[in-house]
C-alpha positions in Angstrom: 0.0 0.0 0.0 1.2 4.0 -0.8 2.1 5.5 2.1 1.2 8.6 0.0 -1.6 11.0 1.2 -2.5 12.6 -2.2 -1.7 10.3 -5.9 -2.4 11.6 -8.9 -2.1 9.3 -11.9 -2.0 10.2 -15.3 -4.6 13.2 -15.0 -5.7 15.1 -18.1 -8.3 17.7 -17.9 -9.9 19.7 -20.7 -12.1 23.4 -20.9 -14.8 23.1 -23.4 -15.5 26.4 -25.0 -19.0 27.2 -25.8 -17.9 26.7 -29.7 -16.9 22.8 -29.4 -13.3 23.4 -29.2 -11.8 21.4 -26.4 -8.5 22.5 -24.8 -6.2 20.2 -22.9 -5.3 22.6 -20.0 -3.8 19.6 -17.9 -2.4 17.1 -19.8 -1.1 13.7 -18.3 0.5 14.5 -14.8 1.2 12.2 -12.5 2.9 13.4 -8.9 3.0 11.8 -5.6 2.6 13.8 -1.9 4.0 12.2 1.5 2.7 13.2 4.6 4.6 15.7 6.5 5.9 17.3 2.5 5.4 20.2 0.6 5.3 20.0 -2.9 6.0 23.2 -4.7 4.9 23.3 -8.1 5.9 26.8 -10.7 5.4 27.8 -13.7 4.7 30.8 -15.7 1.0 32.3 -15.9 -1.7 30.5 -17.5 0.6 27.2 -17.7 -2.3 24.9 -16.0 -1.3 25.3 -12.3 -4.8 26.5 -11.1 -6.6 24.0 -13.6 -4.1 21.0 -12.1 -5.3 22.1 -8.5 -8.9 21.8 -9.5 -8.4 18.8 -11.2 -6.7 17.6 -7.7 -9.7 18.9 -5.8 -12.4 17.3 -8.1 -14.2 20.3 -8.7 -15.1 19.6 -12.5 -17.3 22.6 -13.0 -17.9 23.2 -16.6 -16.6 24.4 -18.6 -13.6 22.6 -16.9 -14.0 18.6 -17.3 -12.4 15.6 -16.4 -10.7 13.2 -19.5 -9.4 10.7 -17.4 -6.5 9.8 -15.0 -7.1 9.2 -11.5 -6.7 11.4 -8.1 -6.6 9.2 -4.8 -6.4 10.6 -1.5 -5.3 8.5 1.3 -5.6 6.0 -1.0 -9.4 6.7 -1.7 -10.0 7.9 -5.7 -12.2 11.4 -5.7 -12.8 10.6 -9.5 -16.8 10.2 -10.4 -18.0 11.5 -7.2 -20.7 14.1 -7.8 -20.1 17.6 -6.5 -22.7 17.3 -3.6 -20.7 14.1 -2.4 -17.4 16.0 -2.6 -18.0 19.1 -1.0 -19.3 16.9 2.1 -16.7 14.1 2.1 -14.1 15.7 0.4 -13.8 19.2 0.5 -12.5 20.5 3.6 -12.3 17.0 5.5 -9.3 15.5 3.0 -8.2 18.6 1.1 -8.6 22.3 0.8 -7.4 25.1 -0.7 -6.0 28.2 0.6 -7.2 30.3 -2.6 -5.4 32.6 -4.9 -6.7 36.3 -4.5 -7.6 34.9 -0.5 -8.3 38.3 0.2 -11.1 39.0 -1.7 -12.5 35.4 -1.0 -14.2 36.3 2.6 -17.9 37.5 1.8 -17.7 41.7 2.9 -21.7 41.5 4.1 -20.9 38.9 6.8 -19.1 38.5 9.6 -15.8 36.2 10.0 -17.9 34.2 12.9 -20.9 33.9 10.1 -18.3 32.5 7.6 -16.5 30.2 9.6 -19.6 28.7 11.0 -21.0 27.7 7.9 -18.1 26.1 6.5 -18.5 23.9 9.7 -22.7 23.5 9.6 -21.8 22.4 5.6 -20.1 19.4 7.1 -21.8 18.7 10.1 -25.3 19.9 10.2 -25.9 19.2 13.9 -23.0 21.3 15.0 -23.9 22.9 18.0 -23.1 26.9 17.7 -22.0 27.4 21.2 -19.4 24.4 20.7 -18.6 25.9 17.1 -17.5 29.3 18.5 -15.7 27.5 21.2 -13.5 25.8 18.9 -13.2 29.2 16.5 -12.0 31.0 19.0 -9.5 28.5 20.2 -8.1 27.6 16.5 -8.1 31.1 16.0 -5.6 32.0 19.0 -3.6 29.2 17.9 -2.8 31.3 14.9 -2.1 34.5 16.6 -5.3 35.8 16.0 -7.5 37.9 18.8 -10.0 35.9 18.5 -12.8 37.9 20.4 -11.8 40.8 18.0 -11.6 38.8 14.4 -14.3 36.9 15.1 -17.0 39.7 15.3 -15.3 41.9 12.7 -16.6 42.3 9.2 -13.6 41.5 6.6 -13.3 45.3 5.9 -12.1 45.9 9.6 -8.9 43.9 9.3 -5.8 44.8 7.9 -4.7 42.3 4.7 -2.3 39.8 7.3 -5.0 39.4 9.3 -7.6 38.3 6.4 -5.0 36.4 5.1 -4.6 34.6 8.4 -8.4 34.3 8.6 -8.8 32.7 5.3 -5.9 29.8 6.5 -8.0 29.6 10.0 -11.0 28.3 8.1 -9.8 26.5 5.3 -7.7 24.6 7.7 -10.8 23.9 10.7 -11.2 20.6 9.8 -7.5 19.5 9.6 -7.5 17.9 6.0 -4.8 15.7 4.9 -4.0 18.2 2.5 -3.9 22.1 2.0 -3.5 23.4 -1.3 -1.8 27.0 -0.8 -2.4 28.5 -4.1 -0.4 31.6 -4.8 -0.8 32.6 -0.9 1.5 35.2 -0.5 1.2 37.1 -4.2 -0.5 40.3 -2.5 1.7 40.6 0.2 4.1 42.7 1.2 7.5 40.9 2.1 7.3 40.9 5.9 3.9 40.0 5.5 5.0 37.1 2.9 7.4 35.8 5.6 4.9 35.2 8.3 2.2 33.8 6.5 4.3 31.2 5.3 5.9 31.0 9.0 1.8 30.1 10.2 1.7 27.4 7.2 5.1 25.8 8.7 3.8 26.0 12.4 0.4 24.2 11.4 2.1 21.1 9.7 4.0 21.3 13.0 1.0 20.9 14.9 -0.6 18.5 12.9 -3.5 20.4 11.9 -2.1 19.9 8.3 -0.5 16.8 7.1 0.8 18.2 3.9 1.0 20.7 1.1 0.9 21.6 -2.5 2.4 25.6 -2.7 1.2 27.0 -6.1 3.5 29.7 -7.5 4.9 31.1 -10.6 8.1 32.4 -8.1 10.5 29.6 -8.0 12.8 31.2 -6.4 10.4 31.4 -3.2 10.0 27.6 -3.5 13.5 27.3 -2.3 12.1 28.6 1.4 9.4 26.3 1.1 9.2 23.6 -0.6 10.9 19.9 -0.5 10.2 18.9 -3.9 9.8 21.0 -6.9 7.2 20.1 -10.0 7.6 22.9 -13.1 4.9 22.9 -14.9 4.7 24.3 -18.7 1.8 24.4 -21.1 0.0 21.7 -18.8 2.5 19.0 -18.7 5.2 18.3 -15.5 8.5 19.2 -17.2 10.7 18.7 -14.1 10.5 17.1 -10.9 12.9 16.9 -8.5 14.3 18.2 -5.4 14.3 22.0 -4.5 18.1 21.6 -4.4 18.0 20.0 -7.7 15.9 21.8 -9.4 16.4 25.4 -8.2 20.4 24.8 -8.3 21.0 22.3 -10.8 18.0 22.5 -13.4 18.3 20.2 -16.3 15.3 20.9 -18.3 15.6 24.1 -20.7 12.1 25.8 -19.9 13.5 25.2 -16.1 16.8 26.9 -17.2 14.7 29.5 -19.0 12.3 29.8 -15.8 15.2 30.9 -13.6 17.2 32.4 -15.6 14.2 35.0 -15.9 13.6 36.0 -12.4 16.0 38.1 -9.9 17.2 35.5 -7.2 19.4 36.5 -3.7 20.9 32.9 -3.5 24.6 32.9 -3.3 26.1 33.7 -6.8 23.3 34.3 -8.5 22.1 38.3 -7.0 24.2 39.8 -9.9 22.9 37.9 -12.9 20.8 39.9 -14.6 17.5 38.2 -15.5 17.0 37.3 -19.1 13.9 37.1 -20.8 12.0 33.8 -22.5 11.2 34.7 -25.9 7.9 34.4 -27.3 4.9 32.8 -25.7 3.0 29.5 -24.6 1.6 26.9 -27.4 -2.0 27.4 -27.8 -3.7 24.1 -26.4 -6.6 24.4 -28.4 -4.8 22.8 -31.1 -3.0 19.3 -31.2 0.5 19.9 -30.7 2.9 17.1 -31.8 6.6 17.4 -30.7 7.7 19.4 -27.3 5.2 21.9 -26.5 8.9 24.0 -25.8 10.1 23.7 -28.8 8.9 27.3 -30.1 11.0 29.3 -27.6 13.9 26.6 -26.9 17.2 28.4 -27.0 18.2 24.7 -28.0 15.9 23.2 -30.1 16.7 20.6 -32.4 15.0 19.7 -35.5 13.4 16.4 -34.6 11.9 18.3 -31.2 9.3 19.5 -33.4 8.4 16.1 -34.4 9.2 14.0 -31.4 6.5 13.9 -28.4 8.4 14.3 -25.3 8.3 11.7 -22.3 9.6 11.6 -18.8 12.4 10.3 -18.1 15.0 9.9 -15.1 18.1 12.1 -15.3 20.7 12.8 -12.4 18.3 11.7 -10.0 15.0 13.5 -11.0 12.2 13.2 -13.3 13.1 15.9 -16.8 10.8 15.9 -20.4 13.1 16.5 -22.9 15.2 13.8 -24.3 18.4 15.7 -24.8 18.5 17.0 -21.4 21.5 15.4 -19.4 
């Protein structure tokens, strides 16, 4: 049996625009999670991170729609199940998300206690209120929160760290095996950035999360974060390996390409200038039949075009591109 706590298997899923055309968003990834790890997965905008994360979550809401592949979560596949079943069995219990844009997520008309109670009423209807806000206001001081304050405050009232700590505080109430942090600190300030993903650290400490998937297009940041790194590019898993490996020692050239266009402070890299990846993602409406990279590759050869590109295992760590060594 996998000791894994989140498999996906060979998942492909598909928008269908309101004209027919089908595009493959998410196309064949497979990944594993272990309890206790954070999996960081990058790439730039629009290269299927958000669609994957859906995909992971089951929530097939059209136009987005499942082609096949499997997701298990300890061990238990979420694939078929209808979106009723999910969100009470699912949703929450095994996984949740912290979202992207968290701090526009909490509803303005309604008080934090309001929202926070009926995440919990939607998975246990006979709740009682007065234990509910017991164990709000207890979670909620675990995460440095005044709870007496932030519970009766209306999202307005509170400074962005502290929505931002809210929106972990419920997403995280019912301890699910796995917390998908999607893009959690991309409206923060730096200082900010640093203790949000201090509170993420502390509650895998705790045990009130078992592990994590960290969405970002900033893989530099992964290096603070993340044990294992997944780059993503035009929905397929280019490279996975460790942060060491793949932040350090990157072996595919969109992961090349990917750092070698952000600013970094690691040791001998703050005075390499960023460069720029020409052009722009493959549009997945349309069959593509050699590496979806090939476009922009600074090292294309003429056969890429041609040759679909599969995983393989090089110095240690999983790389799509068969010249890659």
């Amino acid at each position: 049996m996998s000791d894994a706590v989140l498999e996906v298997e060979d998942l492909r899923v598909h928008y269908l625009t309101r004209f027919g055309t089908r595009v493959q968003a998410v196309d064949g990834v497979s990944f594993s999670l272990k309890e206790g790890e954070i999996l960081g997965i990058a790439g730039e905008s629009g290269c299927g991170k958000t669609t994957l994360v859906s995909g992971c979550m089951g929530l097939y809401i059209p136009p987005l729609h499942h082609t096949s592949g499997d997701v298990r979560i300890a061990g238990k596949s979420i694939i078929g199940m209808s979106l009723e079943q999910n969100r009470k069995e699912v949703l929450g219990r095994r996984i949740s998300m912290i979202p992207q844009g968290a701090l526009n997520s909490l509803n303005p008309t309604r008080k934090i206690k309001d929202l926070a109670t009926d995440m919990i009423l939607s998975h246990d209807e006979s709740a009682d209120k007065r234990d509910i806000y017991e164990r709000l206001r207890e979670r909620f001081e675990r995460i440095g929160l005044d709870a007496a304050h932030v519970l009766n405050a209306y999202p307005v009232q509170l400074p962005a760290g502290t929505k931002q700590r809210v929106v972990i505080g419920i997403s995280t109430l019912l301890n699910p095996k796995v917390v998908v942090a999607d893009e959690p600190t991309s409206a923060l300030d730096v200082s900010t950035q640093k203790a949000v993903i201090r509170l993420l650290f502390d509650l895998m400490d705790q045990g009130i999360i078992a592990s994590m998937l960290f969405i970002t297009h900033e893989l530099p940041l992964l290096r603070h974060v993340s044990s294992r790194i997944a780059v993503m590019y035009a929905g397929e898993i280019v490279e996975l390996g460790t942060t060491e490996q793949v932040i350090f020692d990157p072996r595919q050239p969109y992961t090349k390409a990917l750092m070698g266009s952000m600013l970094s402070a690691e040791p001998g890299q703050r005075d390499r200038k960023p460069v720029a990846i020409e052009g722009a993602p493959p549009n997945l409406a349309v069959p593509i039949k050699g590496c979806r990279f090939a476009e922009r590759c600074p090292s294309v050869r003429p056969d890429c075009k041609e040759t679909k590109q599969v995983i393989r295992l090089v110095a240690g760590r999983e790389v799509r591109c068969q010249y890659a060594s």
